[in-house]
C-alpha positions in Angstrom: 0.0 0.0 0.0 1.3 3.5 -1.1 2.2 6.0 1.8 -0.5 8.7 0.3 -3.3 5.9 0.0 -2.8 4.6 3.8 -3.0 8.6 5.0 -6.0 9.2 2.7 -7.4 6.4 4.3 -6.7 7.8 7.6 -7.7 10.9 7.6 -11.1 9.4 6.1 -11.7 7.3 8.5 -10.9 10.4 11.4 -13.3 12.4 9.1 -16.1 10.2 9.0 -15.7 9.5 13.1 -15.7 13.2 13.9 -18.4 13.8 12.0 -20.6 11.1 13.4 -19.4 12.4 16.7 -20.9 15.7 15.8 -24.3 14.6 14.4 -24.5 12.4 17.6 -24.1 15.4 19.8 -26.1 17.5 17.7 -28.9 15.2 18.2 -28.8 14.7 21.8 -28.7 18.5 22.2 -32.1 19.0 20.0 -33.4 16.3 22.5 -32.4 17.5 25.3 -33.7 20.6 24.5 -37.4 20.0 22.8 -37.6 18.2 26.2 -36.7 21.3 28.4 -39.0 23.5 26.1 -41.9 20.8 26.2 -41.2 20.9 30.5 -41.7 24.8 30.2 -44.6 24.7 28.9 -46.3 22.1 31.0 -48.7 23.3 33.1 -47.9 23.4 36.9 -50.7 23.1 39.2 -50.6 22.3 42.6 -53.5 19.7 43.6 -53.4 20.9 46.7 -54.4 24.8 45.3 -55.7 26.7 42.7 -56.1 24.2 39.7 -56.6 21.8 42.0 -58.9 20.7 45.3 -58.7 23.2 48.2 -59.5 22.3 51.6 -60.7 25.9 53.2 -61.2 24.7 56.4 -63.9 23.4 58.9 -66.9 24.9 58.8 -67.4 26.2 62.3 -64.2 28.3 61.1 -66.7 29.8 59.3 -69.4 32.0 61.5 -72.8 32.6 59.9 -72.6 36.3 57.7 -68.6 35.9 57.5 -66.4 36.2 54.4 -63.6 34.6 54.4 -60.3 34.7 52.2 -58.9 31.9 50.8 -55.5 32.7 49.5 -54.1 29.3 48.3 -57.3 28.7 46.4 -57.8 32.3 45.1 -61.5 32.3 46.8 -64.3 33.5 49.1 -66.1 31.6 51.4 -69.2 33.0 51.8 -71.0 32.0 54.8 -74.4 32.1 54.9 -77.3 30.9 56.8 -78.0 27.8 55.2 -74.4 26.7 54.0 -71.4 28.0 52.0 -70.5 29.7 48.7 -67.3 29.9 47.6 -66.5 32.5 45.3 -63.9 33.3 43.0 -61.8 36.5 43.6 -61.7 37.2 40.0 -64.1 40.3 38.4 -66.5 39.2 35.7 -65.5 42.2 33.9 -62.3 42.3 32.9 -60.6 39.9 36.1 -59.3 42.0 38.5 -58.9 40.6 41.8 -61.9 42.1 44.4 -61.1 43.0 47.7 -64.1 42.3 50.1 -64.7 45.2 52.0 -65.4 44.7 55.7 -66.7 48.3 56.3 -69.1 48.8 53.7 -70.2 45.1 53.5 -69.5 44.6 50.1 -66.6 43.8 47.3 -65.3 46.4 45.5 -63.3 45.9 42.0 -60.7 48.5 42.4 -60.6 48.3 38.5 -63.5 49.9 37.0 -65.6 50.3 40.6 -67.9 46.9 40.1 -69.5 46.5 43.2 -71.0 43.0 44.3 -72.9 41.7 47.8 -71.8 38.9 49.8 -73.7 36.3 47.3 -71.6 37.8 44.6 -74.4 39.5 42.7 -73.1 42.5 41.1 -74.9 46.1 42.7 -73.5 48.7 40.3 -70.7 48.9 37.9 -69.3 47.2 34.7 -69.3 43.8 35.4 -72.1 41.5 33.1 -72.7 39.1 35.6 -72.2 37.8 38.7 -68.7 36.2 40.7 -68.4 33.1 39.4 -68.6 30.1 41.8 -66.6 26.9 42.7 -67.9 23.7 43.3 -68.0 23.1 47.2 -68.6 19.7 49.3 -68.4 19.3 52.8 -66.4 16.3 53.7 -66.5 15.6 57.7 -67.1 18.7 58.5 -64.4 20.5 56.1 -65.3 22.6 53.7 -63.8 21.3 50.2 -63.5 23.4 47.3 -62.8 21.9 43.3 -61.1 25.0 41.6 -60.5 23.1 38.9 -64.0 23.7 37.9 -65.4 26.8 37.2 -69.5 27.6 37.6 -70.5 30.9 35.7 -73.9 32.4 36.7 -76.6 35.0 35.4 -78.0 35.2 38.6 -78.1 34.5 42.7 -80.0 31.3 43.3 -80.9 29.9 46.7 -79.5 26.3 45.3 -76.3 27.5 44.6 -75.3 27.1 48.2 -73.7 24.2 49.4 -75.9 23.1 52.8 -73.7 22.7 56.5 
């Protein structure tokens, strides 16, 4: 064999390795990162908060005419005389979040002045309808709230309260 034909040889044979070396790394980076970019856009919920089932507490946490705050589920728990509502914080107008105001007895949407009562049934203002609901259960005597499900409403209806 000639002295040019065994380098030719060579330098084909490093050729061809580096670039299956390259191709190999090119394709474990496009894995590795469709598989980063699919992760990012995974949702992540917290079955434990909003997205998920919230446990709000028992219900004699609860007294009759209260309106409670439930952060980690993004809610109201409305308590009234016959059971519990619980409410989402979010405006039906354009979804600001609506402070409950303890001194006037009412929620006020700091966004375009939508004003709503402790059933959620909007008083003045903007919004077209009424806060939209969760669906609650009372499971030994805790109130449990599916915020994975979200209950849109015209109106204020006895029914719509989950019985103590």
């Amino acid at each position: 064999m000639a002295v040019g034909q065994r380098i030719h040889e060579e330098s084909s044979s490093r050729r061809r390795f580096l670039l299956w070396t390259a191709g190999a790394s090119l394709l474990a980076l496009t894995g590795q990162s469709l598989a980063a970019l699919l992760q990012f856009f995974k949702p992540m919920v917290d079955p434990t908060g909003f997205g998920g089932v919230v446990k709000a507490g028992r219900v004699e946490e609860f007294p009759v005419g209260s309106i409670t705050h439930v952060d980690k589920g993004r809610f109201y728990i409305s308590r009234t005389e016959t059971g519990v509502l619980a409410m989402w914080h979010r405006c039906t107008h354009l979804g600001c979040t609506v402070p409950w105001r303890k001194d006037e007895d009412r929620f006020h949407c700091p966004c375009h002045a939508g004003i709503y009562n402790k059933q959620g049934e909007v008083l003045a203002g903007p919004p077209p309808r009424p806060l939209d609901l969760f669906p609650v259960e009372i499971v030994n005597g805790e109130i449990v709230v599916d915020t994975s499900r979200v209950i849109e409403r015209d109106r204020f209806d006895p029914s719509q309260v989950t019985p103590v």
